[in-house]
N, C-alpha and C positions, 0 to 999 in steps of 0.2 A: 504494500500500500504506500502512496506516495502522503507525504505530509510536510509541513515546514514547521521549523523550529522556530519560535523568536524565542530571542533569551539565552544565552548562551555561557551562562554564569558554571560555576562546576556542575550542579545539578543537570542541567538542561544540554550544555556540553557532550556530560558520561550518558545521558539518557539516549541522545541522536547519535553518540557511538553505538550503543545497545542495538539500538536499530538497526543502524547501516550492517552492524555483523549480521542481523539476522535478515538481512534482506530485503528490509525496507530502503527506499529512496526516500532520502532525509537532504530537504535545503536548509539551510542556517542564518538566522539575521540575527546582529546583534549589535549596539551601538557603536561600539569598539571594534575597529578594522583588524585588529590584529585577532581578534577572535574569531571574526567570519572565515581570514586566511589560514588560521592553525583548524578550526573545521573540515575545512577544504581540503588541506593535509590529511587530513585523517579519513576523507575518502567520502566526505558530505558533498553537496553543492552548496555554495557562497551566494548569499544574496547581498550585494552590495546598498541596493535600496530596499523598502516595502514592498514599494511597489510593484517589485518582480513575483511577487507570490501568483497576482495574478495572470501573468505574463505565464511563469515555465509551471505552476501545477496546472494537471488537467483535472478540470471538476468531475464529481464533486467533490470539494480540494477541503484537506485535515489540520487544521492551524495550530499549532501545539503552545500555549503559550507558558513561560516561564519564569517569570518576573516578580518582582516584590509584588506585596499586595497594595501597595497602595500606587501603585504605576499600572493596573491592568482595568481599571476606566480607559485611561488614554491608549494604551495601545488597542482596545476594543476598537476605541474611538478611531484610530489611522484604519482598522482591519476592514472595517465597514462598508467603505465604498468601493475595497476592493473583491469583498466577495459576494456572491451570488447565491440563491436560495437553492438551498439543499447544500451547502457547504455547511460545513462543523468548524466549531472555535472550542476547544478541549482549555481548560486553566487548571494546570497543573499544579501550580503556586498554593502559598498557604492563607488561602484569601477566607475573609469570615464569610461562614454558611448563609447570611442573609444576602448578603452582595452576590452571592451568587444565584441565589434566586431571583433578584433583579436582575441580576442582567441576563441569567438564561429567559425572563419574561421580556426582556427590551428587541432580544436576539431574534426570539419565537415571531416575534411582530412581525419582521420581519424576513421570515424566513430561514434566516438560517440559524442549525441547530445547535444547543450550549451543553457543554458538558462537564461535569467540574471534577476534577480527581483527584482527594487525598495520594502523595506520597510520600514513602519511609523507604529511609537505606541509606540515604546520607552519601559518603565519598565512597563508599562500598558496594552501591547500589551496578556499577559497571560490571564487576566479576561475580557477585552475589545475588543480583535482582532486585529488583523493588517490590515494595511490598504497596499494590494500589486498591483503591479504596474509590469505587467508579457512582458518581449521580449521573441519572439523567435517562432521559425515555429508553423503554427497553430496547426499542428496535434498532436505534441510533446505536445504543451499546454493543447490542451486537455485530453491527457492523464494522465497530471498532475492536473487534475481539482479538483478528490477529496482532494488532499493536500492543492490545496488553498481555497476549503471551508471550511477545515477544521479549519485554519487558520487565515481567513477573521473573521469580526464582524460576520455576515452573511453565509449561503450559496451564496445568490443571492443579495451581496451588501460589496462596500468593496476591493472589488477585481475586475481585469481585464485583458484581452490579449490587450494592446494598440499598438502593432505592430512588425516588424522583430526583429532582436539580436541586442540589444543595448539601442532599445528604452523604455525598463524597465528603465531603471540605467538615462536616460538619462529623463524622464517623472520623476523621484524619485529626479534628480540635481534641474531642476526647482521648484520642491515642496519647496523643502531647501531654494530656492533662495528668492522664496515667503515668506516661514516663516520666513528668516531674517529680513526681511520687515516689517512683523505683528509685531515680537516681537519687533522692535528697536521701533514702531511705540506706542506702550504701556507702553513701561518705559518710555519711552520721557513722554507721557501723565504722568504718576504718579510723574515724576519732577516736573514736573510743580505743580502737585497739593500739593508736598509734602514743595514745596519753598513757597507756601503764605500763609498768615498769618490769614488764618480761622482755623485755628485748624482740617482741616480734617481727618477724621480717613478714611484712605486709604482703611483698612480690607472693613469697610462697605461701600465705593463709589465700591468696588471692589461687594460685594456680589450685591448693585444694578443693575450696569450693568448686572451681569450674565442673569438676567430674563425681556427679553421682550424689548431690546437696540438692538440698531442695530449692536453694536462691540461684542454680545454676545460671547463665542467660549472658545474651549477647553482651549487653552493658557491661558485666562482670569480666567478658573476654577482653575489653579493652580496659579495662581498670586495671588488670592483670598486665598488659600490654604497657600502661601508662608508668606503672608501679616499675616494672624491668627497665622501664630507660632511666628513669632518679623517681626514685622516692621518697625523698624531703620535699619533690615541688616546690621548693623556694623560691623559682624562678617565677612560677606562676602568681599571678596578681588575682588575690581571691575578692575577683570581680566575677558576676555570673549574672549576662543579661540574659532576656525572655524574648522570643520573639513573638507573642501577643496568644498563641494558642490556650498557653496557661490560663490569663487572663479570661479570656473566651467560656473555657471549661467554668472557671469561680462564677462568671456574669450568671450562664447560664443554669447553674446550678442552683443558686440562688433563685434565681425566674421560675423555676421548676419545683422547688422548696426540695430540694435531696440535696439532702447532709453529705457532705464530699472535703470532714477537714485536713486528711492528709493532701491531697491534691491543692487545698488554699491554703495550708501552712509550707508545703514546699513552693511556690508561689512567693509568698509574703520573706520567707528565707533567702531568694534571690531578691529583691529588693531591696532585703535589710545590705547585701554584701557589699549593694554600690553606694552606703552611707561613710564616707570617709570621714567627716565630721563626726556621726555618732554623737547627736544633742542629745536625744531622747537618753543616751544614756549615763551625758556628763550629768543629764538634772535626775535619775533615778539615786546616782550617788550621792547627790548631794541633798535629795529628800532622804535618804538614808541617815546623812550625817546632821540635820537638822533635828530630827525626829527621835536617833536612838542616838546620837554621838558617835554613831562606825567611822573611823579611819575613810579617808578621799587621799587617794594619790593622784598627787599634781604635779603636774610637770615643771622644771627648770622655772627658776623666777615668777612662780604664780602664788 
């Protein structure tokens, strides 16, 4: 099946290699020349402008879009006049499930069809699969089936239509929601083991869980990974932003009234990490030392 890529960022890059090996004709546009060209290297065809999509796909032509979410109004917006009804615009991105119901209704107006698709697999996703998570009308899906086998771990695993337009993006919020969970739920664990005083070598309590524990799992196989290059991380700056899914999962969790506090406490834990200041908790010590007299350590000339 022929398709074009915009977006060309790591994801959407390793995603239109994925393809090309399995046989699909993948064109490439992406803002940055040097990225349509190293594309083209690797065996894509290079769109120099948009406006080629309509020129060398033959309809009805597969739009793959790849981009931030808050950039994919606009590029909808350039897509528009150059496709024709009965063409597909796929939004691959991690765009919130409402937005995508808008726009797969703006799309529908007009003919052509919207499909939104959670994806998982990160830098991995090229040799291992993605793991996709498909909205949008059955019939449409199906006719995109060879692109997500070829794309999935699997033909038949891996991948799925879980329901109308929206609810890819919105099946893909929760997964997020979930893994902030796992992960906050695993460093907390390596704290702990890394504060007492048995001398544990993390790397190896890491390689034992991987086999045959019941927290076995991929996160853990890079942790393990992480752990064998330095394990003090001191290099690392323990900043850890969100890129809104979290958020998404809390909003609507709340909206829904289901209690999800591991999910908002890991959440509100990446928040608290990018507070360099740390007011809230110069004034918690200092309600301490007002109230009972405890000790405040202060710093150099205060």
């Amino acid at each position: 099946m022929d398709l074009a890529m915009i977006g060309l960022g790591r994801m959407g890059f390793n995603m239109g290699i994925r393809l090309i090996k399995g046989g699909h004709r993948v064109a490439g546009f992406a803002r940055h020349r040097e990225r349509v060209e190293l594309f083209a290297r690797e065996g894509g065809e290079g769109l120099t402008r948009m406006e080629e999509i309509r020129e060398r796909l033959r309809p009805p032509r597969v739009v793959w879009v790849m981009v931030p979410s808050n950039a994919v109004d606009d590029v909808i917006g350039s897509l528009v006049p150059l496709l024709s009804r009965g063409d597909i615009v796929i939004d691959g991105g991690n765009s919130f499930y409402k937005d995508s119901i808008r726009r797969g209704k703006e799309l529908e107006e007009r003919g052509i069809h919207f499909v939104d698709v959670g994806v998982s697999g990160g830098i991995w996703g090229l040799k291992e699969g993605y793991s996709l998570m498909v909205g949008g009308r059955k019939e449409i899906v199906e006719r995109l089936t060879p692109v997500f086998e070829t794309l999935a771990p699997s033909p038949d695993r891996g991948w799925g239509h879980v329901g109308p337009i929206g609810s890819g993006h919105f099946v893909k919020m929760i997964h997020n929601g979930i893994e902030y969970g796992m992960m906050e739920a695993i460093a907390e664990g390596f704290a702990i083991l890394k504060r007492k005083d048995f001398g544990f070598d993390l790397h190896r309590i890491a390689e034992i869980w991987r086999y045959g524990s019941v927290i076995r799992s991929w996160l853990l196989d890079l942790v393990s990974e992480a752990l064998r290059k330095g394990g003090d991380l001191r290099e690392v700056e323990p900043y850890v932003e969100d890129s809104g899914e979290g958020r998404w999962t809390v909003f609507e969790a709340i909206d829904l009234n289901v209690s999800a506090p591991v999910i908002t406490l890991s959440l509100l834990q990446r928040i608290r990490s990018r507070d360099g200041e740390s007011f809230s908790d110069r004034l918690l010590a200092v309600m301490r030392e007002e109230f009972g007299g405890h000790p405040v350590r202060r710093s150099r000339g205060e």
